[in-house]
VMD Tcl script that draws the C-alpha trace (Angstrom):
set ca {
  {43.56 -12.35 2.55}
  {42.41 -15.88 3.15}
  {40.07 -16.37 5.68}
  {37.19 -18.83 5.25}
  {36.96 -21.75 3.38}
  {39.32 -22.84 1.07}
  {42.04 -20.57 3.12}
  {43.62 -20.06 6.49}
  {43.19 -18.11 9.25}
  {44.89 -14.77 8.57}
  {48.26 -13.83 10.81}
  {49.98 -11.36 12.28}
  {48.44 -7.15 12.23}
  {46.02 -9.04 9.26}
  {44.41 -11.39 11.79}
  {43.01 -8.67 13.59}
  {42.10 -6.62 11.10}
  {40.22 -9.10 9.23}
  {38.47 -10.43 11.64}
  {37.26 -6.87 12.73}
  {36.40 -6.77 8.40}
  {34.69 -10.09 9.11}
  {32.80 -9.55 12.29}
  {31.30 -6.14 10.92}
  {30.19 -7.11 7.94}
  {28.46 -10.63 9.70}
  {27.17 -8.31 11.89}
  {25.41 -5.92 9.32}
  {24.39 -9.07 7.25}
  {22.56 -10.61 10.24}
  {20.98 -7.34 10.97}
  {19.86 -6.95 7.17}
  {18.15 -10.46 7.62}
  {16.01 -9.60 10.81}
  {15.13 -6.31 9.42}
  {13.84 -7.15 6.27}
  {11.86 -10.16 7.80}
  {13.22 -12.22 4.55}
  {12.52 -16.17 4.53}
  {12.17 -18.60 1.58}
  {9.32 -19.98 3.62}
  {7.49 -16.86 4.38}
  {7.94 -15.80 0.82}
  {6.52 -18.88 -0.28}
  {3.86 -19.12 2.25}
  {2.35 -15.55 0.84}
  {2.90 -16.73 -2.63}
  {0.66 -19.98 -2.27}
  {-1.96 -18.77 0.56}
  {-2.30 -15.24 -0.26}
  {-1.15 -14.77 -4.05}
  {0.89 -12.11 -2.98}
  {4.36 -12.35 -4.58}
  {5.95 -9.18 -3.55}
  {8.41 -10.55 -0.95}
  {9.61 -13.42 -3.54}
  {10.31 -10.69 -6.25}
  {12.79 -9.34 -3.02}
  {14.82 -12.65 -3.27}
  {15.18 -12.64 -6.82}
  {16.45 -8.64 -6.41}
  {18.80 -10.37 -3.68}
  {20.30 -12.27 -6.28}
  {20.63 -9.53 -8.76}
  {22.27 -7.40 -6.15}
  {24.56 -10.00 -4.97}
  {25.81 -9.77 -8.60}
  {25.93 -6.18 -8.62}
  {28.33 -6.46 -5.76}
  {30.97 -8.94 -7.22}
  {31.24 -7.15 -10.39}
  {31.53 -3.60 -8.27}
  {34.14 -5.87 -6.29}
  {35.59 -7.49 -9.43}
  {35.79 -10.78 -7.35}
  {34.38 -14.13 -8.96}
  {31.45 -15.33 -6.97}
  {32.74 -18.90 -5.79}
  {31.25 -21.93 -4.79}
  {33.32 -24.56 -2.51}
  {31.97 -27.39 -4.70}
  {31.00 -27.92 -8.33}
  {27.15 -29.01 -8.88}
  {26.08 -32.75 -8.31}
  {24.45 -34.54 -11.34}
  {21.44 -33.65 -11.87}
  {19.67 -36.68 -10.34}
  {21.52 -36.32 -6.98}
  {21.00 -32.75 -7.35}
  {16.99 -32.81 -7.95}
  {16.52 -34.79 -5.19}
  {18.74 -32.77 -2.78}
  {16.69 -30.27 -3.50}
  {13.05 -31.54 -2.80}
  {15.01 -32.84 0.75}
  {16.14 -29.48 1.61}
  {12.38 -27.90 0.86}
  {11.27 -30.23 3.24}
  {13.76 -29.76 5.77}
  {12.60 -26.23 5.05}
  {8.91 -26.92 6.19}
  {10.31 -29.19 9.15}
  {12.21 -26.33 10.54}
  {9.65 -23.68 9.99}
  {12.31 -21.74 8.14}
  {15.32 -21.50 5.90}
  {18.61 -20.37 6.38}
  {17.75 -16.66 6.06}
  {14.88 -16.82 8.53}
  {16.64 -19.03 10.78}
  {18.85 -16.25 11.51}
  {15.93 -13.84 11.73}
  {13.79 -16.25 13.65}
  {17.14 -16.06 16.62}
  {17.13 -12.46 16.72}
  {13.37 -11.95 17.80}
  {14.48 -14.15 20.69}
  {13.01 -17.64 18.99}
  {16.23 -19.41 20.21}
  {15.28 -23.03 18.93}
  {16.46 -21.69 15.85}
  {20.20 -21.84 16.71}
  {19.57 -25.69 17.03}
  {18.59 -25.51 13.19}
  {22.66 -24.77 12.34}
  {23.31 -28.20 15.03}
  {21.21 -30.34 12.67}
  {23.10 -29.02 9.47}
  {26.54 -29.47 11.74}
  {25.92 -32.82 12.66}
  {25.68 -33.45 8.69}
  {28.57 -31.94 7.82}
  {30.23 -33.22 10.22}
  {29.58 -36.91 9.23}
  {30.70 -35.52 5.57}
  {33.85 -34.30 7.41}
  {34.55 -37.86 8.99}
  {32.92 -40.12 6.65}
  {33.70 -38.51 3.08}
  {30.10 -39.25 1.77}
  {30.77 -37.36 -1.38}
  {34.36 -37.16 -3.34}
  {36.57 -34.26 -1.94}
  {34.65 -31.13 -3.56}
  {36.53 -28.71 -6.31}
  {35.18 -25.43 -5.92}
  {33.72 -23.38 -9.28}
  {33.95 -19.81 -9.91}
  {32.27 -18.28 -12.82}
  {31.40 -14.55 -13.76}
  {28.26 -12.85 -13.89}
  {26.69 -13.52 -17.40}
  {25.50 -9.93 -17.47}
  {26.74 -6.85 -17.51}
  {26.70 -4.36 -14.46}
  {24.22 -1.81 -17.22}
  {22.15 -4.57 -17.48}
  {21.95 -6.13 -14.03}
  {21.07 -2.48 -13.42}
  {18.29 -2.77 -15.75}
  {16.91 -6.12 -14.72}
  {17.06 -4.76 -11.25}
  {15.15 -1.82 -11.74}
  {12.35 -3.91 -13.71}
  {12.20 -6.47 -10.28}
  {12.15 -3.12 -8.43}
  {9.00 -1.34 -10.53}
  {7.44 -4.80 -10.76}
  {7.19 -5.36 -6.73}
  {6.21 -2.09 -6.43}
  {3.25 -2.60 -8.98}
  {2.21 -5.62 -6.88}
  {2.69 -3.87 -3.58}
  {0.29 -0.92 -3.49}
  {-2.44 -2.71 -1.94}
  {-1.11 -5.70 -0.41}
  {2.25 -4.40 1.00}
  {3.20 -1.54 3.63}
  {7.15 -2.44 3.86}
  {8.50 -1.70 -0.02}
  {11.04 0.28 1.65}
  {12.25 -1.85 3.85}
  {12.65 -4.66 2.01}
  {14.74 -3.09 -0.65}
  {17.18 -1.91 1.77}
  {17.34 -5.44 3.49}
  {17.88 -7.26 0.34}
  {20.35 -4.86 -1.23}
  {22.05 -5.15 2.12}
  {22.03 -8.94 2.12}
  {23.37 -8.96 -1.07}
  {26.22 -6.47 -1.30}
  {27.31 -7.45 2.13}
  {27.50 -11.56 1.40}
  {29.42 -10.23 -1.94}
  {32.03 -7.99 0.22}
  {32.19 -11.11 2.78}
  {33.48 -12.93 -0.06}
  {36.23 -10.96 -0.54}
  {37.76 -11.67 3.27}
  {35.92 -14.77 3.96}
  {36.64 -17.31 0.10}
  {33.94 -18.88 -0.51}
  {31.45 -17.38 1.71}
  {27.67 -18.56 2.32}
  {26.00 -19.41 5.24}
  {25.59 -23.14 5.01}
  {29.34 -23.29 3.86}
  {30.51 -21.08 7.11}
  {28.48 -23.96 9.21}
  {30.39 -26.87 8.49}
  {34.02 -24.92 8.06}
  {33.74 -24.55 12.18}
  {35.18 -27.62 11.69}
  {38.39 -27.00 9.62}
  {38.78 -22.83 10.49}
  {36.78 -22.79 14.07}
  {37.63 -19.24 14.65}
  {36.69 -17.21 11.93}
  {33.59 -19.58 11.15}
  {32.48 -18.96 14.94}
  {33.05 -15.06 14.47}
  {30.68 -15.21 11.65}
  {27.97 -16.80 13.67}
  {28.28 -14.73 16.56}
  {28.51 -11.28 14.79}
  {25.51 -12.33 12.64}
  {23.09 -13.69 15.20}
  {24.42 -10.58 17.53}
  {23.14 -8.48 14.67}
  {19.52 -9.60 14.08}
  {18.77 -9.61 18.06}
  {20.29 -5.69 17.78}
  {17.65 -5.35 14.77}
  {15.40 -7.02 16.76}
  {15.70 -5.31 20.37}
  {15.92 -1.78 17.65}
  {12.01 -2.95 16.83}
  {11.63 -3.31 20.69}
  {7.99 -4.19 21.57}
  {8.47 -7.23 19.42}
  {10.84 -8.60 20.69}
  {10.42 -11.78 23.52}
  {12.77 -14.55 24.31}
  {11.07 -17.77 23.88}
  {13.02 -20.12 25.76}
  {13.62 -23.68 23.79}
  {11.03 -27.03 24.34}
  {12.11 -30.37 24.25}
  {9.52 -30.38 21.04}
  {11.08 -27.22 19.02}
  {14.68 -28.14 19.81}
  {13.67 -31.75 18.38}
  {12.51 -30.19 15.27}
  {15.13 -27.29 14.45}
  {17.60 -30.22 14.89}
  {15.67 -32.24 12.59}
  {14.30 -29.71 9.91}
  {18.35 -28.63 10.06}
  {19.79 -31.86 9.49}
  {17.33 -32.66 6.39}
  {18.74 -28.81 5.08}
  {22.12 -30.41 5.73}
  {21.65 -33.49 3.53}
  {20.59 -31.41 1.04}
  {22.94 -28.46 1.43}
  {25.58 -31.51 1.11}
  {24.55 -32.83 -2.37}
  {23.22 -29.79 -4.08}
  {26.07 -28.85 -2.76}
  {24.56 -25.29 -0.83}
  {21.66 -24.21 0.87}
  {18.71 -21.39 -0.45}
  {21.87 -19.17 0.68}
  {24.35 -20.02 -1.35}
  {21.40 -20.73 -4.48}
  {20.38 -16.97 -4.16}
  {24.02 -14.98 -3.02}
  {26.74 -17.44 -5.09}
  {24.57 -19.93 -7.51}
  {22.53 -17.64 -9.46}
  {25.00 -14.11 -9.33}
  {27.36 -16.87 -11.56}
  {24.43 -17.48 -13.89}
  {24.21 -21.41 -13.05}
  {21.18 -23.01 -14.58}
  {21.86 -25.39 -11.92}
  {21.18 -22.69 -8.95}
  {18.18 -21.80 -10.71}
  {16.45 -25.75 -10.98}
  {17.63 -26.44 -7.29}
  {15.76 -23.65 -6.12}
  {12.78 -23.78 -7.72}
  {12.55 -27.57 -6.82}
  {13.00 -26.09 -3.09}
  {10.34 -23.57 -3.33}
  {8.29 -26.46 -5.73}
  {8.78 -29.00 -2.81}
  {8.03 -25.99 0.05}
  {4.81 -25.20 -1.87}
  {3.20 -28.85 -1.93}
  {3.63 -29.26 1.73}
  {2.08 -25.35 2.33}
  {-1.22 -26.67 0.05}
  {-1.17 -30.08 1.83}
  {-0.29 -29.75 5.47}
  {-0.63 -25.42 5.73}
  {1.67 -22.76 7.16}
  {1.73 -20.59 9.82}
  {4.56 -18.65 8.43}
  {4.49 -14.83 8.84}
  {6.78 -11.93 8.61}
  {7.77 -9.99 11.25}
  {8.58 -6.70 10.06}
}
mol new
graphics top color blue
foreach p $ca { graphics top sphere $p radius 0.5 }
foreach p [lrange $ca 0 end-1] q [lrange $ca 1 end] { graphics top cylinder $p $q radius 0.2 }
display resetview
């Protein structure tokens, strides 16, 4: 069934029970991000300030597992636009690792950022709406031709590489880690669950669900609500850490900001950290790879120049 971009909204008995496919699976993916605490900016905050690399080898096992999933699926991984040159792309890239730093977080730990009751964070997704939303109107880039592509290995092999990311965090973790376990769960959650979205929702990621509340309002909108309703229940599960921090002129001003400098990049990479980690790299695109290393490359010079006070939560 067709239900997110690149499709319309389902009908008839099908509506209902996609949308019930859709919203559980949002819901369980929105939970996985809270849970595991997983953030391109935290990861890269512990990387450069702390040498510890464990919760970046987690994103890379994202990746892996999102792979895992399509091939367990047999479903393409998709994106809704082919790559940009490689100029345009490079410099989407160092933009979106700085709308990164502006925000405070990326598209994963926006989500999780909501569910501890941080609720500036919803204003991130207005930025990268208003963006889209000029791309919508103003056609700032030729009408995109989405790319599907298998992944280049194996499922023995992914297997393999993912059990050498898995003993290789856990060599790095003994000392400097306490949450091995949870973080495996979240990101094999995260990953199998955006590869089973794909299946009822074409085209899935994050950033690309943002800016089709403009062409499929419905199902986009169920996606954000079941998702952001899951990491406050992971969230209110942890309890005592939980506290709703009600929005500032100040915060709101800089979600919206740090969101619409994701969107510009999101637009002309084309996809956000999201769709690098859950769709670029599962298809084995060099270009995935060099966008988000140029992220994490950007994210890292403004953590050694300006500092971070990024910190998991869980």
């Amino acid at each position: 069934m067709d239900g997110l971009p690149g499709g319309a909204e389902p009908a008839g008995f099908e509506t209902w029970a996609g949308f019930s496919v859709i919203g559980t699976l949002s819901f369980v993916l929105g939970f996985a991000m809270n849970y595991g605490s997983i953030c391109t900016f935290i990861a890269t905050t512990e990387l450069v300030s702390e040498r510890r690399p464990a919760r970046f080898l987690a994103l890379a096992e994202c990746a892996v597992w999102a792979a895992v999933g399509y091939i367990v699926l047999d479903t393409l991984p998709t994106m809704h636009a082919g790559w940009s040159p490689l100029l345009h792309m490079v410099s989407a890239a160092i933009l979106f690792g700085v709308g990164v730093y502006v925000n405070g977080a990326c598209v994963f730990g926006s989500v999780g950022h909501f569910g501890n009751g941080d609720l500036e964070f919803g204003f991130t997704f207005l930025g990268i709406l208003v963006i889209l939303s000029l791309d919508f109107a103003l056609e700032f880039r030729p009408a995109p031709m989405p790319i599907s592509a298998a992944p280049p290995l194996a499922l023995g092999a992914l297997l393999v590489v993912l059990s050498a990311f898995l003993f290789l965090r856990l060599g790095v973790s003994f000392k400097s880690e306490t949450n091995f376990r949870r973080l495996t769960l979240a990101m094999g959650t995260i990953g199998i669950t955006s590869a089973t979205l794909s299946e009822f929702a074409p085209r899935f990621s994050i950033t690309t669900s943002v800016g089709s509340m403009l062409s499929i309002p419905v199902t986009s909108s169920l996606i954000f609500a079941c998702m952001f309703g899951g990491s406050l229940v992971s969230a209110r599960i942890r309890g005592h850490r939980f506290s709703l921090t009600w929005p500032t002129w100040g915060s709101v001003s800089r979600r919206i900001t740090g969101g619409m400098l994701m969107g510009f990049g999101a637009l002309f990479i084309p996809g956000g950290n999201d769709t690098l980690l859950l769709v670029g790299l599962p298809m084995g695109a060099w270009q995935a790879l060099i966008a988000y290393l140029l992220m994490v490359a950007a994210l890292a010079a403004l953590i050694v120049g300006f500092g971070s006070a990024a910190r998991s939560w869980s």
